[in-house]
PDB file of N, CA, C and O in Angstrom:
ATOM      1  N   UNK A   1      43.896  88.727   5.108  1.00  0.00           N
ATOM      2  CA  UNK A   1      43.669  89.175   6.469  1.00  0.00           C
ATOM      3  C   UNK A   1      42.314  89.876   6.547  1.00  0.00           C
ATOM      4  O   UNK A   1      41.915  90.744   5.771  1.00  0.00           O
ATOM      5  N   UNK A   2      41.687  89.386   7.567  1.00  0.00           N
ATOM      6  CA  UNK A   2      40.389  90.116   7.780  1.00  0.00           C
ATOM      7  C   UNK A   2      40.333  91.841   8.770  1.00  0.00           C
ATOM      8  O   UNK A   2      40.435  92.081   9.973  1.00  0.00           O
ATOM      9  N   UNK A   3      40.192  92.452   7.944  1.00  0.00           N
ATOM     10  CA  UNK A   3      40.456  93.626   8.042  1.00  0.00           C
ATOM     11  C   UNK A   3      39.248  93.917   9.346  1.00  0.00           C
ATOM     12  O   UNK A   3      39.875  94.198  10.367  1.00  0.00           O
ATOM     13  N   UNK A   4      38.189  93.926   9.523  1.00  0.00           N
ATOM     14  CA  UNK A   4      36.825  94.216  10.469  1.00  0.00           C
ATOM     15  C   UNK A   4      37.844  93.170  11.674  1.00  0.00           C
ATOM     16  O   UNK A   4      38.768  93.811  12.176  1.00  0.00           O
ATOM     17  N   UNK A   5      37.791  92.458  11.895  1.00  0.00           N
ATOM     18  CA  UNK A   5      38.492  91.476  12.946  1.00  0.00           C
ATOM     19  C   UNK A   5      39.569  92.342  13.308  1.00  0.00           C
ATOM     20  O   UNK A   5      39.510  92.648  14.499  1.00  0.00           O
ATOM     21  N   UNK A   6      40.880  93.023  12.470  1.00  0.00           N
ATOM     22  CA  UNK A   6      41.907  93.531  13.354  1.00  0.00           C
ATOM     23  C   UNK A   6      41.443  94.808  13.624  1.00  0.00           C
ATOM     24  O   UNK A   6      42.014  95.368  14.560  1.00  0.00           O
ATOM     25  N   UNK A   7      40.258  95.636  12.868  1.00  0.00           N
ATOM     26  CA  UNK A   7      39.651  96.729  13.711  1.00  0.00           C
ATOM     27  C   UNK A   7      39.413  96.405  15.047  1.00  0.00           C
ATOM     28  O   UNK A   7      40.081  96.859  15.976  1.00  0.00           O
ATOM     29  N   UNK A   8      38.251  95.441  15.197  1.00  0.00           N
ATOM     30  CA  UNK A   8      37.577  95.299  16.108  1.00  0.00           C
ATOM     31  C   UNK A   8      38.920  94.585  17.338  1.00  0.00           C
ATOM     32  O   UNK A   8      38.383  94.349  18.420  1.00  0.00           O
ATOM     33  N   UNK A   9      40.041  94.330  17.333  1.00  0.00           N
ATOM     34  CA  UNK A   9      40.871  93.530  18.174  1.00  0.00           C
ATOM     35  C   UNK A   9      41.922  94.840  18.452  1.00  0.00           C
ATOM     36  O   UNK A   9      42.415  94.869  19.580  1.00  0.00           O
ATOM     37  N   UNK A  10      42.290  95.891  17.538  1.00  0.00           N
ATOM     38  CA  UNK A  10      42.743  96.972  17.819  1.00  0.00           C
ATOM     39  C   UNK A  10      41.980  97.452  19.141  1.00  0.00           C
ATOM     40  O   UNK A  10      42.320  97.427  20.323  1.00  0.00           O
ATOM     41  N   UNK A  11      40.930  97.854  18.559  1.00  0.00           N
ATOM     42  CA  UNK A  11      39.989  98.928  19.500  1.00  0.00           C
ATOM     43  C   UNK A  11      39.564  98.408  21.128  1.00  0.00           C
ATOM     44  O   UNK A  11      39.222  98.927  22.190  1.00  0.00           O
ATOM     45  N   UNK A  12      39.837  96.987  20.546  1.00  0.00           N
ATOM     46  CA  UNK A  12      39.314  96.132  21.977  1.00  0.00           C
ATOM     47  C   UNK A  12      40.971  96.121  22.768  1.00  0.00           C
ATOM     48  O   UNK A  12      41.059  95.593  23.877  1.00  0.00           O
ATOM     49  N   UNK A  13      41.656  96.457  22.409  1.00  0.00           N
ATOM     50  CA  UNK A  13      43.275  96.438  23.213  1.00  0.00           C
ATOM     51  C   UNK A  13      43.392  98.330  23.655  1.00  0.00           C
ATOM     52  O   UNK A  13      44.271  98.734  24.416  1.00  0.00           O
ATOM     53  N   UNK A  14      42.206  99.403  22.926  1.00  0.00           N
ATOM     54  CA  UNK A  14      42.671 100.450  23.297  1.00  0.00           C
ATOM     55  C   UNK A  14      43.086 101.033  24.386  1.00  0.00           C
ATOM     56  O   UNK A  14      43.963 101.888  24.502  1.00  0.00           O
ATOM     57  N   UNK A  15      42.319 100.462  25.319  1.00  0.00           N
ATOM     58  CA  UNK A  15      42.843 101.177  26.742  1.00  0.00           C
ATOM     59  C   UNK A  15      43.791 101.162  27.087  1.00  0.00           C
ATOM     60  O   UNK A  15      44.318 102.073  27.725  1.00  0.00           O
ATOM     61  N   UNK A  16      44.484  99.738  26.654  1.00  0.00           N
ATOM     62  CA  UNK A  16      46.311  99.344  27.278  1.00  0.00           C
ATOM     63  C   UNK A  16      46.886 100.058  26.644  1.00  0.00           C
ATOM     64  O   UNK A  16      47.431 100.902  27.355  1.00  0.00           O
ATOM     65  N   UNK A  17      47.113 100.214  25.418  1.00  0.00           N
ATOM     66  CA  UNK A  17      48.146 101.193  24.188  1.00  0.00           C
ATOM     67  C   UNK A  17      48.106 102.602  24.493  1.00  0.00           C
ATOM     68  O   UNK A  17      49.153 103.206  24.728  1.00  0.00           O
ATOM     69  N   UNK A  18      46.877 103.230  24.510  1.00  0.00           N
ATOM     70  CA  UNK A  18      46.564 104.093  24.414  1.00  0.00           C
ATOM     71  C   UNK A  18      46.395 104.889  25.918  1.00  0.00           C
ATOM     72  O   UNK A  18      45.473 105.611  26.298  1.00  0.00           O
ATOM     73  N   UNK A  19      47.289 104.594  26.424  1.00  0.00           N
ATOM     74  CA  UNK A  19      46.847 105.109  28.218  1.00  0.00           C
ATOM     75  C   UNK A  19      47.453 106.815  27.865  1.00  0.00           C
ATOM     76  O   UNK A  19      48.327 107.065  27.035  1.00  0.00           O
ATOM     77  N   UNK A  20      46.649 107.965  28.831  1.00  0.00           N
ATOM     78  CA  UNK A  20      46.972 108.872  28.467  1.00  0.00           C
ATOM     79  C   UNK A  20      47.022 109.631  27.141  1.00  0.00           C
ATOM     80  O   UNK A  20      47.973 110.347  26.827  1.00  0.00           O
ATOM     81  N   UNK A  21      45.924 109.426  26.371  1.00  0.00           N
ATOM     82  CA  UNK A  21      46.557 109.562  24.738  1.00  0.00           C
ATOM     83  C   UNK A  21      45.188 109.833  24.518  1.00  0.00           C
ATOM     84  O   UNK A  21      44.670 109.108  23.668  1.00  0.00           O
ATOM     85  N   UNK A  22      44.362 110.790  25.120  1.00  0.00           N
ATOM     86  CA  UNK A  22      43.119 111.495  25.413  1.00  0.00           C
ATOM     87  C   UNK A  22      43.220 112.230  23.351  1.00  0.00           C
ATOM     88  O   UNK A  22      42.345 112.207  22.485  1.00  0.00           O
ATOM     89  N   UNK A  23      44.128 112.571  23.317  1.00  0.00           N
ATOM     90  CA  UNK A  23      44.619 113.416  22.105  1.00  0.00           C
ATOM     91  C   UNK A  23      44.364 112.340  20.445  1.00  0.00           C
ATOM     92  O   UNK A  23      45.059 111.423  20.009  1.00  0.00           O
ATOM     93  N   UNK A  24      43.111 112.960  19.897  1.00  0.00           N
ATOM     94  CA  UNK A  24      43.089 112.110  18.494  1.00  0.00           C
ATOM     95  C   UNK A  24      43.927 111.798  17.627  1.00  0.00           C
ATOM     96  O   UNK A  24      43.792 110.742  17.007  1.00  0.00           O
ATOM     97  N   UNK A  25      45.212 112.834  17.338  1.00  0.00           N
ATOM     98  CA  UNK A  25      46.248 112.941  16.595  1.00  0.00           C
ATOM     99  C   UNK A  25      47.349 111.851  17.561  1.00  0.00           C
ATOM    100  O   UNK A  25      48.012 111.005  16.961  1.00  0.00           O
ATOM    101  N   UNK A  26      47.396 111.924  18.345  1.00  0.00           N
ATOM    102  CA  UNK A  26      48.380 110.749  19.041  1.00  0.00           C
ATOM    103  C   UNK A  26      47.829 109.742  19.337  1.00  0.00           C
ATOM    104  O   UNK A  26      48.654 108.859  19.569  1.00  0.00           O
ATOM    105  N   UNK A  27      46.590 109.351  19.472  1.00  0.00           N
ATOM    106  CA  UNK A  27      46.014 107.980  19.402  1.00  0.00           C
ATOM    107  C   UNK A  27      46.136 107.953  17.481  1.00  0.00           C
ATOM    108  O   UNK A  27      46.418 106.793  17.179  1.00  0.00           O
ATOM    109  N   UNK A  28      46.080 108.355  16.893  1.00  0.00           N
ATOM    110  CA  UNK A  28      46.245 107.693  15.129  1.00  0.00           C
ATOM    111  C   UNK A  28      47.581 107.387  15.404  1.00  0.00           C
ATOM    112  O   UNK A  28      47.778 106.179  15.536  1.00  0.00           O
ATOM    113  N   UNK A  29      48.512 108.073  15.525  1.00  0.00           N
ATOM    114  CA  UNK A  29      50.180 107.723  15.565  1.00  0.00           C
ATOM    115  C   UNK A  29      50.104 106.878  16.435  1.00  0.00           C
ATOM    116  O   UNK A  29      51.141 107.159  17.036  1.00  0.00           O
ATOM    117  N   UNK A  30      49.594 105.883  17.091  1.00  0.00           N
ATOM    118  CA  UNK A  30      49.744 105.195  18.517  1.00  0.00           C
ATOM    119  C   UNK A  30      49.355 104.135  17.212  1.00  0.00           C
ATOM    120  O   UNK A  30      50.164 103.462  16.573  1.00  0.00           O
ATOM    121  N   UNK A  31      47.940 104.196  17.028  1.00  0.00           N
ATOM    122  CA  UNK A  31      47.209 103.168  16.254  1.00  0.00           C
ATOM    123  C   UNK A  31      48.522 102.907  15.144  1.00  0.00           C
ATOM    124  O   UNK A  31      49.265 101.945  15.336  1.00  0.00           O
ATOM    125  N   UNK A  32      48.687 103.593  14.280  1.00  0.00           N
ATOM    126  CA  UNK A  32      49.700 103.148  13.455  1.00  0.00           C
ATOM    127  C   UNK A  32      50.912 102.744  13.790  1.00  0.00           C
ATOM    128  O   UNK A  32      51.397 101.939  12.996  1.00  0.00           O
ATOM    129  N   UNK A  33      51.663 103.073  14.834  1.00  0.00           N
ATOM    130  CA  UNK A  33      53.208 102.379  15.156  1.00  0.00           C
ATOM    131  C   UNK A  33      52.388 101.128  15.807  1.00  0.00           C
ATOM    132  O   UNK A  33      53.152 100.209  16.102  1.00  0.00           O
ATOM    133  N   UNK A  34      51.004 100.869  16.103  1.00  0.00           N
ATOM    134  CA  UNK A  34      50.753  99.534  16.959  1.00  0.00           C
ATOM    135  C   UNK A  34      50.925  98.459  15.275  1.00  0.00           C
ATOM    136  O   UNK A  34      51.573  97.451  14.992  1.00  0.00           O
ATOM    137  N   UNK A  35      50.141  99.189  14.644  1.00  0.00           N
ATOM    138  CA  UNK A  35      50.242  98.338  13.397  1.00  0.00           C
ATOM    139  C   UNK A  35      51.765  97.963  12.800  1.00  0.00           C
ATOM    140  O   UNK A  35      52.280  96.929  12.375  1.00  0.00           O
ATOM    141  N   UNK A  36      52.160  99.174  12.965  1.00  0.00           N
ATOM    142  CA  UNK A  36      54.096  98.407  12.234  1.00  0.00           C
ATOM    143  C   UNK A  36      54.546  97.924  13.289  1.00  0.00           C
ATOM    144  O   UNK A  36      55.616  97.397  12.983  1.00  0.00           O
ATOM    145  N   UNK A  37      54.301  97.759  14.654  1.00  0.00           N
ATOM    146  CA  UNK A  37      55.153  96.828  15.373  1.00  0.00           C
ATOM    147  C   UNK A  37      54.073  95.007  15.169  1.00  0.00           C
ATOM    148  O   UNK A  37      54.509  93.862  15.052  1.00  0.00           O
ATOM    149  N   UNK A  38      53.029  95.380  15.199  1.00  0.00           N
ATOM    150  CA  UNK A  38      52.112  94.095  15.711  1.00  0.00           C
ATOM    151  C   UNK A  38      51.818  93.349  14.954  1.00  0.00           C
ATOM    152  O   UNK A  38      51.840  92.142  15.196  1.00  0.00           O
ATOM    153  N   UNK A  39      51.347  94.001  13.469  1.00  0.00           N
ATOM    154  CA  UNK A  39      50.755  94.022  12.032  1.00  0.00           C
ATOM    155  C   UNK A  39      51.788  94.067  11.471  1.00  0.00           C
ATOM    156  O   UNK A  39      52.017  95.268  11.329  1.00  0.00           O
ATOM    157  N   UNK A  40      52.682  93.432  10.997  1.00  0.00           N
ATOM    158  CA  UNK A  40      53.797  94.249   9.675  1.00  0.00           C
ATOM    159  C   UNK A  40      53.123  93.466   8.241  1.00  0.00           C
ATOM    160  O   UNK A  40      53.515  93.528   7.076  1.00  0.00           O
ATOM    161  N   UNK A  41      52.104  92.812   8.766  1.00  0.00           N
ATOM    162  CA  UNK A  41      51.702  92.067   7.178  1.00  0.00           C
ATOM    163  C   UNK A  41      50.637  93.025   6.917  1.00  0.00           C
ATOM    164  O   UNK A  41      50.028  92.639   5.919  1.00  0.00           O
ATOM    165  N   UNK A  42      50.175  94.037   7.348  1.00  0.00           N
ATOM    166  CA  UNK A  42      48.992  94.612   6.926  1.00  0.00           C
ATOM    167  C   UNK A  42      49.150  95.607   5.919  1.00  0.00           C
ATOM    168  O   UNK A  42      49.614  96.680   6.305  1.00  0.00           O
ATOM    169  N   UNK A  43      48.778  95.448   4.336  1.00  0.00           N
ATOM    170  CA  UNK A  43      49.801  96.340   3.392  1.00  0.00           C
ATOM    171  C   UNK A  43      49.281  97.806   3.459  1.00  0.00           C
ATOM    172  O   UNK A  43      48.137  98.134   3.772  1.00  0.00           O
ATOM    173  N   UNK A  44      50.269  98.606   3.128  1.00  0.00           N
ATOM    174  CA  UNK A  44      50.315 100.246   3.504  1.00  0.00           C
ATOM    175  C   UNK A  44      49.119 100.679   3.043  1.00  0.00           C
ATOM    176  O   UNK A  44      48.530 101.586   3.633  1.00  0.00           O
ATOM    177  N   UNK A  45      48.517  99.984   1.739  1.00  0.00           N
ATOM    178  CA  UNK A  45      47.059 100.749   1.754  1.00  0.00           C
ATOM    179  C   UNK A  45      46.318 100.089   1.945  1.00  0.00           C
ATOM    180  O   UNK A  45      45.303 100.153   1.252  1.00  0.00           O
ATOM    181  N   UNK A  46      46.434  99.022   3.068  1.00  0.00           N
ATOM    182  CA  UNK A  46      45.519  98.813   4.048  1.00  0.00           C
ATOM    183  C   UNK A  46      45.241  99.974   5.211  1.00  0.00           C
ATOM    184  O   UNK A  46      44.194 100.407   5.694  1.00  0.00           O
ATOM    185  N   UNK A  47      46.697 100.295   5.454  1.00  0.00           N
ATOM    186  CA  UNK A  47      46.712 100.830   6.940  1.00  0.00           C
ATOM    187  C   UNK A  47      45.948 102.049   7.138  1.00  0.00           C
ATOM    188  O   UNK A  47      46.264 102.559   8.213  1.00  0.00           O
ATOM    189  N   UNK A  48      45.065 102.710   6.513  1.00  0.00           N
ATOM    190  CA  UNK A  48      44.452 103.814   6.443  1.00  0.00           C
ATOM    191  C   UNK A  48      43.166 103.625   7.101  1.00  0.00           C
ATOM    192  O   UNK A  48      42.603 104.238   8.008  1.00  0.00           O
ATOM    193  N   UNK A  49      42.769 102.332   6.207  1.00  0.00           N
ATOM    194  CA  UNK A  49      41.248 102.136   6.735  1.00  0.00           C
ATOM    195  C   UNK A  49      40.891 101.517   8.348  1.00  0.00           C
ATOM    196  O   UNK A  49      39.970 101.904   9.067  1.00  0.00           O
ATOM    197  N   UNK A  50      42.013 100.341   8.698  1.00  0.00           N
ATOM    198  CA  UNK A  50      42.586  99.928  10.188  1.00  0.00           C
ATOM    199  C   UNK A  50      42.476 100.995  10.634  1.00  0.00           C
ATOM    200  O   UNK A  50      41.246 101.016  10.671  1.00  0.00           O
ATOM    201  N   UNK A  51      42.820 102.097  11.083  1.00  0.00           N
ATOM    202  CA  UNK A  51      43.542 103.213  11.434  1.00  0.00           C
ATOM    203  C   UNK A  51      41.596 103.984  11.494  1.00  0.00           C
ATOM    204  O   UNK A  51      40.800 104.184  12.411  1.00  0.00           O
ATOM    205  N   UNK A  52      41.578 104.093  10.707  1.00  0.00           N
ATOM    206  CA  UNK A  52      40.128 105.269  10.693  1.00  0.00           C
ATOM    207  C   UNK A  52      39.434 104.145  11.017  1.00  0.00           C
ATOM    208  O   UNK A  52      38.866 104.786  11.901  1.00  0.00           O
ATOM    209  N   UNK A  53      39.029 103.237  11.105  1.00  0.00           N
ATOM    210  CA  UNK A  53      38.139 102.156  11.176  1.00  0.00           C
ATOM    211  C   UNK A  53      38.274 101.623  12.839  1.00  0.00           C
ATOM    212  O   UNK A  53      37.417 100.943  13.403  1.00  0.00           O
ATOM    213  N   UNK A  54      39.628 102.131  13.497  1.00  0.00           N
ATOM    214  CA  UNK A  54      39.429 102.088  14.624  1.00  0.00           C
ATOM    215  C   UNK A  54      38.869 102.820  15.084  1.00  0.00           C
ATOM    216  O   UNK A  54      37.731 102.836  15.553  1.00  0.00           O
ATOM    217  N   UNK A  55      40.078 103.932  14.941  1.00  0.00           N
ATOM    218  CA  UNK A  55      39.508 105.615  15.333  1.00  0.00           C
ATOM    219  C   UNK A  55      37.878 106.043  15.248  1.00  0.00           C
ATOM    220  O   UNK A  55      37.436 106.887  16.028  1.00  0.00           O
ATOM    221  N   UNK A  56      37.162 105.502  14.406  1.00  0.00           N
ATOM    222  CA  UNK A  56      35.687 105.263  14.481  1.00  0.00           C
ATOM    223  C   UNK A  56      34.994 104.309  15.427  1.00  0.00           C
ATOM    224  O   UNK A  56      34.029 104.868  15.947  1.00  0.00           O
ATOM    225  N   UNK A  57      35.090 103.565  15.665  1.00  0.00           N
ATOM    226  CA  UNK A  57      35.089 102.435  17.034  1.00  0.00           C
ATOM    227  C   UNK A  57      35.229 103.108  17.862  1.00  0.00           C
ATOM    228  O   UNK A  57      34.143 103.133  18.442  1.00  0.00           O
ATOM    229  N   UNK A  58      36.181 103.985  18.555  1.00  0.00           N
ATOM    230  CA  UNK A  58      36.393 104.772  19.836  1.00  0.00           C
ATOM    231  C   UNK A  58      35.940 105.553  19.641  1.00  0.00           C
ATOM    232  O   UNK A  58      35.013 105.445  20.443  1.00  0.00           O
ATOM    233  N   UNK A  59      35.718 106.754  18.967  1.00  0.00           N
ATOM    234  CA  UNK A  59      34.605 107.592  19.044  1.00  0.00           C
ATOM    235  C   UNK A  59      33.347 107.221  19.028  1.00  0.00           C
ATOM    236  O   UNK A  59      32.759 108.249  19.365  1.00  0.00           O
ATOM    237  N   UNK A  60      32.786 106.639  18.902  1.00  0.00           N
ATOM    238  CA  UNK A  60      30.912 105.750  19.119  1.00  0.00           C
ATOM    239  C   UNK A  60      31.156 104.926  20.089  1.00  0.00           C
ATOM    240  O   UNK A  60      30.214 104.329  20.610  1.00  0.00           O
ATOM    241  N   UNK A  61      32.527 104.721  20.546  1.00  0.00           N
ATOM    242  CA  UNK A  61      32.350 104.272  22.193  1.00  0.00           C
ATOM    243  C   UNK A  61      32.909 105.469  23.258  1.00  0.00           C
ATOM    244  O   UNK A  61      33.046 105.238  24.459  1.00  0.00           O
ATOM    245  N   UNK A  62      33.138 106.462  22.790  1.00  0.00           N
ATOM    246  CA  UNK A  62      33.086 107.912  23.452  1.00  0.00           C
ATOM    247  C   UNK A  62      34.216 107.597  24.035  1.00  0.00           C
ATOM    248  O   UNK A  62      34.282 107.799  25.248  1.00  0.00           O
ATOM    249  N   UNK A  63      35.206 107.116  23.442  1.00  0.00           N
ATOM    250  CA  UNK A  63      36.492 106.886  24.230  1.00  0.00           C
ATOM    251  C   UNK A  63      37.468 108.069  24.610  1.00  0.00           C
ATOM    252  O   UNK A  63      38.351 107.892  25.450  1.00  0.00           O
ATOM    253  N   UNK A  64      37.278 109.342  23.938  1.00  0.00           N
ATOM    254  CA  UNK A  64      38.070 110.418  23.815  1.00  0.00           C
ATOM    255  C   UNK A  64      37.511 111.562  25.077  1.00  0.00           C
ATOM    256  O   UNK A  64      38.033 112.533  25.624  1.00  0.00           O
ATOM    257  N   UNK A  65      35.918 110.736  25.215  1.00  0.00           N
ATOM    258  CA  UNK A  65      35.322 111.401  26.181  1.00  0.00           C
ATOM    259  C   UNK A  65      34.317 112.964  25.540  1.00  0.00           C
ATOM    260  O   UNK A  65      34.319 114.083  26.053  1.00  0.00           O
ATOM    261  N   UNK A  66      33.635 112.553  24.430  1.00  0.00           N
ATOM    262  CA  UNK A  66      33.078 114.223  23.998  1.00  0.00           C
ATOM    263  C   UNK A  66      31.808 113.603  24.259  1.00  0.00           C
ATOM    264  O   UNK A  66      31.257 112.969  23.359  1.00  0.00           O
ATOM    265  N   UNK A  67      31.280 113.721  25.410  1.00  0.00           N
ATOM    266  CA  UNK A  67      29.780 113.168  25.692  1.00  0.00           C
ATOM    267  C   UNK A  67      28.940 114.454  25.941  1.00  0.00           C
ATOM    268  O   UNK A  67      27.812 114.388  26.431  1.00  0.00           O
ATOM    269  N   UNK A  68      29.628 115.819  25.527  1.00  0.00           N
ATOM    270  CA  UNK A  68      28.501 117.120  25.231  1.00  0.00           C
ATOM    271  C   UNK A  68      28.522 117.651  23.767  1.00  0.00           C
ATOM    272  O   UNK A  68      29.445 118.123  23.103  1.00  0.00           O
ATOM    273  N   UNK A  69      27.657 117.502  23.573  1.00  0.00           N
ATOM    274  CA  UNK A  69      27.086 118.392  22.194  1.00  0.00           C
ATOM    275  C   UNK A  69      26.639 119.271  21.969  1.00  0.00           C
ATOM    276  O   UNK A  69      25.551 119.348  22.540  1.00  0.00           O
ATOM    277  N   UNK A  70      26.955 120.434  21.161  1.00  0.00           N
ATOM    278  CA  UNK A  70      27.077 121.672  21.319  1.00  0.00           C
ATOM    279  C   UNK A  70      27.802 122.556  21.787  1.00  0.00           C
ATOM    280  O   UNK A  70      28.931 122.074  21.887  1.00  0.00           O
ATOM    281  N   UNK A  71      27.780 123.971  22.260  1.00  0.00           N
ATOM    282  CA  UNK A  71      28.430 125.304  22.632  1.00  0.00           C
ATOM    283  C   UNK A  71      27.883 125.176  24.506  1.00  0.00           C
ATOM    284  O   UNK A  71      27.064 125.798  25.183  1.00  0.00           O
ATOM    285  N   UNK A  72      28.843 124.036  24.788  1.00  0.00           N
ATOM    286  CA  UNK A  72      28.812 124.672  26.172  1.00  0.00           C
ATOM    287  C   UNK A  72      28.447 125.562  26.917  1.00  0.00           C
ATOM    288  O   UNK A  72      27.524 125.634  27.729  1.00  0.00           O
ATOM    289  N   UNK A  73      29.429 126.432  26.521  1.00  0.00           N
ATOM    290  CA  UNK A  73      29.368 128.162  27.011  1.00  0.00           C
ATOM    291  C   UNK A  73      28.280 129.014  26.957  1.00  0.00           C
ATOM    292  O   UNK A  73      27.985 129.877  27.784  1.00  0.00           O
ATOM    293  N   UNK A  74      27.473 128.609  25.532  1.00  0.00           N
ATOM    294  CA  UNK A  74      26.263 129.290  25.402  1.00  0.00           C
ATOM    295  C   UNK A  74      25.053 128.653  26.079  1.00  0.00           C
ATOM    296  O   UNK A  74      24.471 127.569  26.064  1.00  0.00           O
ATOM    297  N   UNK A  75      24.919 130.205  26.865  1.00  0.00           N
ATOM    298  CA  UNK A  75      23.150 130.056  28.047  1.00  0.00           C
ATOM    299  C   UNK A  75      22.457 130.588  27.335  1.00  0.00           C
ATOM    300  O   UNK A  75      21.808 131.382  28.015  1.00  0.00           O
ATOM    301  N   UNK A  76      22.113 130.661  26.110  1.00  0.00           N
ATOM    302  CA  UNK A  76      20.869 131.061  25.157  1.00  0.00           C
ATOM    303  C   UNK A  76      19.680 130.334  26.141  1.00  0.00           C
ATOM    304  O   UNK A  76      19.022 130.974  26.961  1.00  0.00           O
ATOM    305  N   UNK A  77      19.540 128.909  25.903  1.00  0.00           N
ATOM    306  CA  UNK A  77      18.491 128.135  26.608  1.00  0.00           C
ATOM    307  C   UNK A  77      17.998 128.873  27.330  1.00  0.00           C
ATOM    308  O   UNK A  77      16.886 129.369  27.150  1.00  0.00           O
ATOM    309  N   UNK A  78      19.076 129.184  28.736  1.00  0.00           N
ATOM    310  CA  UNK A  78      18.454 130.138  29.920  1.00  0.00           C
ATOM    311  C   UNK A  78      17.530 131.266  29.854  1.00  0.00           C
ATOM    312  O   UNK A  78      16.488 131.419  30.490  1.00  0.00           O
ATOM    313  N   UNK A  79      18.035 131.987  29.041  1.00  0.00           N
ATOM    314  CA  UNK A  79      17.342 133.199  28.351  1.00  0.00           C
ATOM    315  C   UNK A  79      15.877 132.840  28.043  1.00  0.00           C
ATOM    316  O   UNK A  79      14.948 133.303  28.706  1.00  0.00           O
ATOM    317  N   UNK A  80      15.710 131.995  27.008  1.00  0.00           N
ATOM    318  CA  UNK A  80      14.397 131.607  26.439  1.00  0.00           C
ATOM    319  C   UNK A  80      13.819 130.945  27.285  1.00  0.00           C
ATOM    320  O   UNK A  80      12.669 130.723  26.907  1.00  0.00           O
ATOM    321  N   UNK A  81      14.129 130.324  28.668  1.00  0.00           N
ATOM    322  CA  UNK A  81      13.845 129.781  28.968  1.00  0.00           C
ATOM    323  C   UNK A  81      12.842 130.304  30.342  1.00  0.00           C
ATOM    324  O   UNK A  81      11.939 129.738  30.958  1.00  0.00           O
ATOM    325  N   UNK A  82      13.554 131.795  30.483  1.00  0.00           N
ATOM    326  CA  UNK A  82      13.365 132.762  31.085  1.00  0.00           C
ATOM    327  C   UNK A  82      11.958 134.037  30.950  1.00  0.00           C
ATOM    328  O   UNK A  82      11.320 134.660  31.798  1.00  0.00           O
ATOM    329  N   UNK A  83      11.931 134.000  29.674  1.00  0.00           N
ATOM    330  CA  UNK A  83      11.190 135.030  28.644  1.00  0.00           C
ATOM    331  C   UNK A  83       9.457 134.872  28.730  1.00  0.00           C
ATOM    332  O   UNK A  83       8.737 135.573  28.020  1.00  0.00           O
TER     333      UNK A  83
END
């Protein structure tokens, strides 16, 4: 089984599976019961890398939604910006 192919076919089905499931720890448990219902041929130490190999796919497609970087909260900038 080509392992990059059921990444890439996971991640491309995420939106349907994963509705509401904003949460990283319940999208892995999502990703993995998708694999024992969908996948049952994919062997157990396969399922780690599927699993993170998605979960990497949706984060570099900002699927979880963290499109700020850094301390929010902190107005340092302002300050210096001020000075």
């Amino acid at each position: 089984m080509d392992l990059n192919a059921l990444i890439d076919d996971i991640a491309n089905r995420a939106d349907d599976f994963l509705v509401e499931k904003s949460d990283r720890k319940d999208a892995r448990a999502a990703i993995g019961a998708l694999l024992t219902t969908d996948y049952p041929q994919v062997a157990a130490k396969d399922r780690p890398r599927v699993i993170g190999g998605v979960m990497a796919v949706l984060e570099e497609e900002d699927f979880f939604g963290t499109e700020f970087a850094g301390d929010s909260w902190n107005d340092s900038d302002d300050d210096e910006a001020g000075e």
